[in-house]
C-alpha positions, -999 to 999 in steps of 0.1 A, spaced: -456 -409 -160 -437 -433 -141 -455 -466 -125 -449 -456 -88 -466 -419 -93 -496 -439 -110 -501 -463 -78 -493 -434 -57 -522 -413 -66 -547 -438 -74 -536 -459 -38 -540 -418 -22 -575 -410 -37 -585 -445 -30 -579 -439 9 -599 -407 7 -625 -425 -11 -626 -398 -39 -639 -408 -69 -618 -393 -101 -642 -367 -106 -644 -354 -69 -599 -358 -73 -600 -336 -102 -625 -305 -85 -605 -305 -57 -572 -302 -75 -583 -277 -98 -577 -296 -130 -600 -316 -153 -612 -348 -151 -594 -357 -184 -566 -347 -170 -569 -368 -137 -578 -399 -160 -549 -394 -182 -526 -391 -153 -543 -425 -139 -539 -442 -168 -499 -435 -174 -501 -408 -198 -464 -397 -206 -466 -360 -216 -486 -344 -185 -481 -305 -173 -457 -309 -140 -477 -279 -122 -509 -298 -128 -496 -328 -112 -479 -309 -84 -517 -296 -79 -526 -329 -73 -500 -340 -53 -505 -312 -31 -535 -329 -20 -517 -354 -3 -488 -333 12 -464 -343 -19 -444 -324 -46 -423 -339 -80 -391 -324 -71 -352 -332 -90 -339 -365 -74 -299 -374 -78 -291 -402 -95 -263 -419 -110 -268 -435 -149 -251 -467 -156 -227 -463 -183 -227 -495 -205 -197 -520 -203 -193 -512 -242 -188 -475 -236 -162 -480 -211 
């Protein structure tokens, strides 16, 4: 998971003042699973983490963006 997810949950469950455990039972998904998603785990189920970003009003959704081609490719 990318670095600004990370913050943006921990930074979220910090303002509630949940601890992981009380995160995780009110998402519906496991503690490991909260810890792993904490801890920048790279292969995590999107539903699960839309579960917990529902908690805060948020979804992972598509963004645009434009890749860089290199200047040798060019």
């Amino acid at each position: 998971m990318t670095e600004p997810l990370i913050e943006f949950i921990k930074e979220r469950r910090r303002a509630m003042r949940l601890t992981q455990k009380e995160l995780a039972n009110r998402a519906g998904v496991g503690l490991r699973f909260i810890r792993d998603l904490e801890q920048g785990k790279t292969s995590l189920r999107l539903d699960k983490v839309n579960q917990v970003l529902a908690l805060f009003g948020h979804r992972m959704e598509p963004v645009a963006f434009r890749m860089e081609l290199d200047d040798e490719e060019g």
